[in-house]
BAZA-393425 format. One record per residue: residue number from 1; residue in three letters; chain; x, y, z of N, C-alpha, C, O, CB in turn. Coordinates in Angstrom, 3 decimals. Glycine has a CB too. Layout:
[r NUM; 'Ala'; 'A'; [X; Y; Z]; [X; Y; Z]; [X; Y; Z]; [X; Y; Z]; [X; Y; Z]]
...
This chain:
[r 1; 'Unk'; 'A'; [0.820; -1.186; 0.000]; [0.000; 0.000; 0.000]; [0.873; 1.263; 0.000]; [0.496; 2.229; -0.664]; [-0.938; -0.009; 1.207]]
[r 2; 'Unk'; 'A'; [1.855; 1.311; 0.603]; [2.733; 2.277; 0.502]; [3.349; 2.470; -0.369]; [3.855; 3.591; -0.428]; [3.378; 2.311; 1.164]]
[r 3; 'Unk'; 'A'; [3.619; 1.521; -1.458]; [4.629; 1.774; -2.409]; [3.714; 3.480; -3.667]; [4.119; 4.511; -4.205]; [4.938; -0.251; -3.408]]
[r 4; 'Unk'; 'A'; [1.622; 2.284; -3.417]; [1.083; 2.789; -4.212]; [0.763; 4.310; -3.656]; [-0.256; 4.880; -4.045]; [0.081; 1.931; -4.580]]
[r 5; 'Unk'; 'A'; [1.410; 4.764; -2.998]; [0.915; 5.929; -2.310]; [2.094; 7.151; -2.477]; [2.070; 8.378; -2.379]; [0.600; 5.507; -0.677]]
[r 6; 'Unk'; 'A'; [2.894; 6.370; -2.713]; [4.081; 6.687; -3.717]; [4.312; 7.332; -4.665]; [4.933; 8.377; -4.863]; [4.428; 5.998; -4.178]]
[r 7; 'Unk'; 'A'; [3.650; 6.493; -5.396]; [3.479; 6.599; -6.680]; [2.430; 8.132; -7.178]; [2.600; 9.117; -7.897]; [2.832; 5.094; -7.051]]
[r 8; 'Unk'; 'A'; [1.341; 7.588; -6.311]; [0.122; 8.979; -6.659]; [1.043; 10.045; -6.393]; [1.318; 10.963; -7.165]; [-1.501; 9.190; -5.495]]
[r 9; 'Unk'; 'A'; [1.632; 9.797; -4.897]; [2.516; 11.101; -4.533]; [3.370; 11.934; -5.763]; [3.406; 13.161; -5.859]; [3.669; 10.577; -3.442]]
[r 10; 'Unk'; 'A'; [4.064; 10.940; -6.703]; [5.239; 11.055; -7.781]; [3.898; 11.839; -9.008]; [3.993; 12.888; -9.645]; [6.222; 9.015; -8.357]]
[r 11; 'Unk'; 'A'; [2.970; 11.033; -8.972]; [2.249; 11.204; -10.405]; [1.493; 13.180; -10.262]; [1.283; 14.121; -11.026]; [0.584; 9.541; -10.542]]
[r 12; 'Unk'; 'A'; [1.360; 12.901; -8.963]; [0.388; 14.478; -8.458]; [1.724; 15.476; -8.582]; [1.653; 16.448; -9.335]; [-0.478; 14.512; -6.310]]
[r 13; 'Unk'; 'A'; [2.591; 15.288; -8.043]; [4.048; 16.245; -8.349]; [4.407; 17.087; -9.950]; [4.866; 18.174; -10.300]; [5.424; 15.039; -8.172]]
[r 14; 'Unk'; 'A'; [3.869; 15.806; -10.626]; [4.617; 15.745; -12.334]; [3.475; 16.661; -12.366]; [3.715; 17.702; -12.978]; [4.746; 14.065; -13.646]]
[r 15; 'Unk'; 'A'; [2.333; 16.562; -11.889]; [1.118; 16.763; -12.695]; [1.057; 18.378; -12.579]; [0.699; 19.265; -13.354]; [-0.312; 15.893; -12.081]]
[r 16; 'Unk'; 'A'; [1.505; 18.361; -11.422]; [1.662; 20.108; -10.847]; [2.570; 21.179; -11.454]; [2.455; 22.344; -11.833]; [2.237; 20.161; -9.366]]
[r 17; 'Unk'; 'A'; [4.046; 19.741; -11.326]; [4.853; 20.464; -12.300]; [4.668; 20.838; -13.443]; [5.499; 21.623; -13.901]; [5.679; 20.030; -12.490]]
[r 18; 'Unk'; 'A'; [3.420; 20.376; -14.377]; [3.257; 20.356; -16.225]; [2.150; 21.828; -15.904]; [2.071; 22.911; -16.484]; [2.182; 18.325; -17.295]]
[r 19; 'Unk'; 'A'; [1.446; 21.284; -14.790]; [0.531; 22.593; -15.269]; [1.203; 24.088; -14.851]; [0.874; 25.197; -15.272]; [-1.088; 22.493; -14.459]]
[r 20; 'Unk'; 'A'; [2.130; 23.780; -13.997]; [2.437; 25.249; -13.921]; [3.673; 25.839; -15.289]; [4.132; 26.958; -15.517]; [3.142; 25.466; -12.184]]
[r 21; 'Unk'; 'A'; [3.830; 24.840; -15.798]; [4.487; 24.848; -17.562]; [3.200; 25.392; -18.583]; [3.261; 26.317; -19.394]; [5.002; 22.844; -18.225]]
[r 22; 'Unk'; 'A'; [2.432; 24.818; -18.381]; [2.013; 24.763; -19.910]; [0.265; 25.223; -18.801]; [-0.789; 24.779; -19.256]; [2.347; 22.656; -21.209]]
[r 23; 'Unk'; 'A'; [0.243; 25.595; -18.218]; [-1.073; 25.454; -17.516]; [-1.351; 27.033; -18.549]; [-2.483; 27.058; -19.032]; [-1.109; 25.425; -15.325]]
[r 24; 'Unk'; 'A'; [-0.696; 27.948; -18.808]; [-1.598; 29.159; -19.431]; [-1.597; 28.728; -21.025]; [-2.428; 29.346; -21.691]; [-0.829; 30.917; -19.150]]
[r 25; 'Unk'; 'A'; [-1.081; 28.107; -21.486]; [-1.143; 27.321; -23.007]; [-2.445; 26.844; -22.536]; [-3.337; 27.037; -23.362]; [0.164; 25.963; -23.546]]
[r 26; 'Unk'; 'A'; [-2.879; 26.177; -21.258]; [-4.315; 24.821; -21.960]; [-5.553; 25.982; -21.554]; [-6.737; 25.799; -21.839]; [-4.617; 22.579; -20.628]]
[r 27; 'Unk'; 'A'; [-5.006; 27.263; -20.802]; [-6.060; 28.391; -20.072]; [-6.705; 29.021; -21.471]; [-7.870; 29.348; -21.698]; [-5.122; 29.825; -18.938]]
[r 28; 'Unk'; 'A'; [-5.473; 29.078; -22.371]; [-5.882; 30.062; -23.759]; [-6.400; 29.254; -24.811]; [-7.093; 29.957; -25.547]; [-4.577; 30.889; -24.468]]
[r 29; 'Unk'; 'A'; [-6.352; 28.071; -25.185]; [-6.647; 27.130; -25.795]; [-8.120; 26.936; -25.653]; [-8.957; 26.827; -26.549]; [-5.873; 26.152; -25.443]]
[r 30; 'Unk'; 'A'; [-8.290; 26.913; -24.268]; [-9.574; 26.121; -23.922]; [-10.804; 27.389; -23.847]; [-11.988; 27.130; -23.633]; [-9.348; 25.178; -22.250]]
[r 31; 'Unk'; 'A'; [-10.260; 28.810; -24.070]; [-10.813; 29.859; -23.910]; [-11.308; 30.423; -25.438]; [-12.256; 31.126; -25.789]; [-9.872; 30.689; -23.113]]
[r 32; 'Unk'; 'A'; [-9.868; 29.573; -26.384]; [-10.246; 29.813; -27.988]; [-11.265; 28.823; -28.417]; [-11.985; 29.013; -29.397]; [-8.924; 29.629; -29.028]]
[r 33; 'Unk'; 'A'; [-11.313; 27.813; -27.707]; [-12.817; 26.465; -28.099]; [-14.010; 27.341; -28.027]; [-14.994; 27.365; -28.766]; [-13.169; 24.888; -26.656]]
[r 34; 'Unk'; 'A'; [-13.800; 27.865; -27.261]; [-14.958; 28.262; -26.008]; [-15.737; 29.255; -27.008]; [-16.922; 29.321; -27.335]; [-14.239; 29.192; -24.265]]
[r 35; 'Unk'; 'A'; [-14.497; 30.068; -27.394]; [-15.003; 31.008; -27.946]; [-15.405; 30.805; -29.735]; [-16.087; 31.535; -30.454]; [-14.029; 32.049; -27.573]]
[r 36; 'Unk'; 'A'; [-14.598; 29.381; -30.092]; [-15.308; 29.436; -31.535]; [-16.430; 28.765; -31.779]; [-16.974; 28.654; -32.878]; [-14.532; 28.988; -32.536]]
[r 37; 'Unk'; 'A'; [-16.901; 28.164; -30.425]; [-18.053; 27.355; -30.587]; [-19.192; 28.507; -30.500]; [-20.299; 28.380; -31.024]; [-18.159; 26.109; -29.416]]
[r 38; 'Unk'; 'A'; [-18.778; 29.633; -29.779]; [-19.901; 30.269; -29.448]; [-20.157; 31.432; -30.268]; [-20.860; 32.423; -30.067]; [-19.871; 30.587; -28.150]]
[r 39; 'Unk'; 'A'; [-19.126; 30.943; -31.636]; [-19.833; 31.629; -33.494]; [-18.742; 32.663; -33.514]; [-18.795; 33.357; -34.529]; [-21.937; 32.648; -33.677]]
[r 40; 'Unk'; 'A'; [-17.607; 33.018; -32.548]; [-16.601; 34.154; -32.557]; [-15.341; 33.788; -32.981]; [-14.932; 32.657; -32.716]; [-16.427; 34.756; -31.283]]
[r 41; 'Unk'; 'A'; [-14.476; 34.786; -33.771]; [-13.436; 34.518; -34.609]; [-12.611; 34.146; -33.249]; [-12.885; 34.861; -32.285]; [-12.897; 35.794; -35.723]]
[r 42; 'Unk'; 'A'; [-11.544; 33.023; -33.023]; [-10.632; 33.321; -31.991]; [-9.332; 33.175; -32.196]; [-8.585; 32.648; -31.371]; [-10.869; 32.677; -30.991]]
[r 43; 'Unk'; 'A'; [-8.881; 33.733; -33.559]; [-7.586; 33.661; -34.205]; [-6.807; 34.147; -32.910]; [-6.080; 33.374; -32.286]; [-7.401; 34.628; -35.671]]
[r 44; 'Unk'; 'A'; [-6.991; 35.421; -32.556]; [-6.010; 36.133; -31.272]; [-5.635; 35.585; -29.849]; [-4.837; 36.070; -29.047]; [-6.656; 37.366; -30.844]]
[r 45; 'Unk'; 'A'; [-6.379; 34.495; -29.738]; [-6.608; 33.461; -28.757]; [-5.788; 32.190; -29.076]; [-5.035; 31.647; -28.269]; [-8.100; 33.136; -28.689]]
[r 46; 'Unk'; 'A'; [-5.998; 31.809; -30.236]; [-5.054; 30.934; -30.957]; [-3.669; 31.151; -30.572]; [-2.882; 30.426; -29.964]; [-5.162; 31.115; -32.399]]
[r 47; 'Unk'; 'A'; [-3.499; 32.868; -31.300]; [-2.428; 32.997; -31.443]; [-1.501; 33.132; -30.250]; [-0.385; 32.613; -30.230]; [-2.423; 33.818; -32.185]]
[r 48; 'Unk'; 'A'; [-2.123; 34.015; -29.027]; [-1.741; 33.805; -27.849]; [-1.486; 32.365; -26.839]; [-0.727; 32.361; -25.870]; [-2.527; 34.515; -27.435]]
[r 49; 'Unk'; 'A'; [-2.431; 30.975; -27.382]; [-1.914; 30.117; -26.967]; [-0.695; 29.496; -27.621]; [0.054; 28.920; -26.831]; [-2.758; 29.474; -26.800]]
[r 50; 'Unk'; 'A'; [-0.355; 29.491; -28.839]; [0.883; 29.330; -29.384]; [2.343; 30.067; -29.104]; [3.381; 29.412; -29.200]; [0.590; 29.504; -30.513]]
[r 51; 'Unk'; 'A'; [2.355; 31.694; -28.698]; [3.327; 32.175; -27.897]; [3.232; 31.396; -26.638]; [4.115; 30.541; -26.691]; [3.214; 33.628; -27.708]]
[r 52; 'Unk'; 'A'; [2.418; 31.278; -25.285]; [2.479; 30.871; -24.548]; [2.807; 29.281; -24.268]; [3.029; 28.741; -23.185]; [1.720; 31.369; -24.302]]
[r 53; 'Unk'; 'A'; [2.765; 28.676; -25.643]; [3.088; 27.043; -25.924]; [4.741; 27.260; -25.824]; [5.461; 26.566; -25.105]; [2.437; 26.288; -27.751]]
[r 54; 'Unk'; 'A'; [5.122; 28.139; -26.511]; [5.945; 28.231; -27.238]; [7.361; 29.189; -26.026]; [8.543; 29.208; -26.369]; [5.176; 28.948; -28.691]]
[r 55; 'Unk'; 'A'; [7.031; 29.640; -25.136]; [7.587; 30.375; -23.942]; [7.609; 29.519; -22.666]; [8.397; 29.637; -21.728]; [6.749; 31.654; -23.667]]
[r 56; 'Unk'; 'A'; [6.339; 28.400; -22.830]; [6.415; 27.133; -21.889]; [7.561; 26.211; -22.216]; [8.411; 25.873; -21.392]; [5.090; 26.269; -21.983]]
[r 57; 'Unk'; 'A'; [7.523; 25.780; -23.629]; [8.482; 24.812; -23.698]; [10.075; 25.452; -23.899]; [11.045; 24.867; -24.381]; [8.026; 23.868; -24.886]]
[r 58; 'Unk'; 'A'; [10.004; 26.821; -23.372]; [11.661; 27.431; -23.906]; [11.972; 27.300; -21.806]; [12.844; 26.754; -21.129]; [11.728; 29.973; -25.108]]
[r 59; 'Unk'; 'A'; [10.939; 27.986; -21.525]; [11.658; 27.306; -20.022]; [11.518; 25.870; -19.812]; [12.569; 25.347; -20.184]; [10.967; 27.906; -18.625]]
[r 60; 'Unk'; 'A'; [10.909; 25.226; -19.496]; [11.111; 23.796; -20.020]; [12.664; 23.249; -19.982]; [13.276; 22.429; -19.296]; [10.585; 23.758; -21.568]]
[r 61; 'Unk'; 'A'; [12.963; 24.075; -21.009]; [14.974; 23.720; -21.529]; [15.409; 24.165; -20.684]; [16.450; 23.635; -20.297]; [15.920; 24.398; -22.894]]
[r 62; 'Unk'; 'A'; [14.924; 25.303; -19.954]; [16.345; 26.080; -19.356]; [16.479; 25.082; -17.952]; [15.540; 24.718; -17.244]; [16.096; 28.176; -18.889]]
[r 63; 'Unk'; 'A'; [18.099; 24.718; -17.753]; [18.448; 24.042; -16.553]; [18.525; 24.756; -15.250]; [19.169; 25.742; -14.892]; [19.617; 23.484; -16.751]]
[r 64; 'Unk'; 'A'; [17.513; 23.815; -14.523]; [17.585; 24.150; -12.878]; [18.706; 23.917; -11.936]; [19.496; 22.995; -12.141]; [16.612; 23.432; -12.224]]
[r 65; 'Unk'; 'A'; [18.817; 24.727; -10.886]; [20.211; 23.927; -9.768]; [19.412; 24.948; -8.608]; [18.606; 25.864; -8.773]; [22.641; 24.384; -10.216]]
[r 66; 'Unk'; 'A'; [19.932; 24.439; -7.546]; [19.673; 25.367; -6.421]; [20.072; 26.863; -6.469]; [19.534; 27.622; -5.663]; [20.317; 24.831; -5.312]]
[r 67; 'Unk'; 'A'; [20.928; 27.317; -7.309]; [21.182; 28.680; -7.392]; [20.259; 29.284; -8.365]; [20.363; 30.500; -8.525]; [22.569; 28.939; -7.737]]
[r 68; 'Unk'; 'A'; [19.287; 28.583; -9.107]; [18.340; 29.418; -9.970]; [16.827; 28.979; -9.129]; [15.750; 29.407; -9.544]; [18.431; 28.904; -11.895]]
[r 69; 'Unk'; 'A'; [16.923; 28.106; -7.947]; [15.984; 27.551; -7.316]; [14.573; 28.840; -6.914]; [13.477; 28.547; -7.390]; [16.817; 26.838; -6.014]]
[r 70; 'Unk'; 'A'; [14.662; 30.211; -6.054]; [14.066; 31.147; -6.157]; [13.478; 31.971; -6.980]; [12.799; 32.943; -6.651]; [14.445; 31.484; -5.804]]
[r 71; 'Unk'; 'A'; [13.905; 31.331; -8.907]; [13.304; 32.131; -9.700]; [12.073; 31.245; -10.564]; [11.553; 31.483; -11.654]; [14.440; 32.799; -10.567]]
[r 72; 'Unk'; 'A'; [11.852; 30.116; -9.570]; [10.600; 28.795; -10.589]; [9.527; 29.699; -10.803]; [8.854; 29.648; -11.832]; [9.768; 27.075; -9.565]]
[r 73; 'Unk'; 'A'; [9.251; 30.821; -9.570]; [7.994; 31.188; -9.697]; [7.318; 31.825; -10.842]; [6.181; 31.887; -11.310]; [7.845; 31.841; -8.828]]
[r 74; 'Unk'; 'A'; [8.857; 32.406; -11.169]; [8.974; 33.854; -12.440]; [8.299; 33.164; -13.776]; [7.350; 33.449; -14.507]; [11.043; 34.459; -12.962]]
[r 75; 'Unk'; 'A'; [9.620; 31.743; -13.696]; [9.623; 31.328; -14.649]; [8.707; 29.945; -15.179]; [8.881; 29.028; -15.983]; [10.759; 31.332; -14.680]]
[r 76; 'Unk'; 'A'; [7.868; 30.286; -14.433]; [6.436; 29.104; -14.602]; [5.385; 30.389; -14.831]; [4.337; 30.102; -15.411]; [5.906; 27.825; -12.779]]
[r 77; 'Unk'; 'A'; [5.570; 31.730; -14.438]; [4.829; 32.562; -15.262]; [4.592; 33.304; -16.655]; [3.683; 33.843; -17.285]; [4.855; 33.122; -14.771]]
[r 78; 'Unk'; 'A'; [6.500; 32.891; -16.801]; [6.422; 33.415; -18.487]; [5.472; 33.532; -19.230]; [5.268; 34.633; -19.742]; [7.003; 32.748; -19.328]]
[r 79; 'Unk'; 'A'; [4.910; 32.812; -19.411]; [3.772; 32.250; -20.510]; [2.119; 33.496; -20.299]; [1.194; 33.603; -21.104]; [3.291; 30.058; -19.881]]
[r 80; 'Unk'; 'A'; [2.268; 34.137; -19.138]; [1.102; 34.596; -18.555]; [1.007; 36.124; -19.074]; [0.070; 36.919; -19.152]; [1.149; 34.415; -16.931]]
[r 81; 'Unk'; 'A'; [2.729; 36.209; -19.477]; [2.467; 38.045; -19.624]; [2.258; 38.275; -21.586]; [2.064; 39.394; -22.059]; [4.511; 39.245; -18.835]]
């Protein structure tokens, strides 16, 4: 039972970690559905989730160590400005 408790522990971590990556990519995405179902152009919505895809996966690359440890917050917001 513990091992599996583990595991959720490991899987809820990743899960936290992706959305605070890519969590304003699926915010703008899901805001451009939203909005073309409801008969409105949402090219600008599009296009803003593709910068923000695209600013998620550039931090993504950039390497962590304890001396860049105080700036995750910044840089899990990129995507937001």
């Amino acid at each position: 039972m513990t091992e599996y408790i583990i595991i959720v522990a490991l899987i809820a971590v990743a899960a936290i970690a992706v959305t605070q990556l890519f969590g304003t990519t699926v915010r703008t995405q899901m805001g451009a559905i939203a909005s073309e179902v409801g008969g409105n152009n949402a090219q600008a919505d599009v296009t803003a989730a593709a910068t923000a895809g695209s600013t998620a996966a550039t931090t993504a690359k950039t390497k962590r160590s304890l001396s860049t440890y105080g700036n995750q917050a910044q840089a899990g917001e990129a995507g937001t400005q």
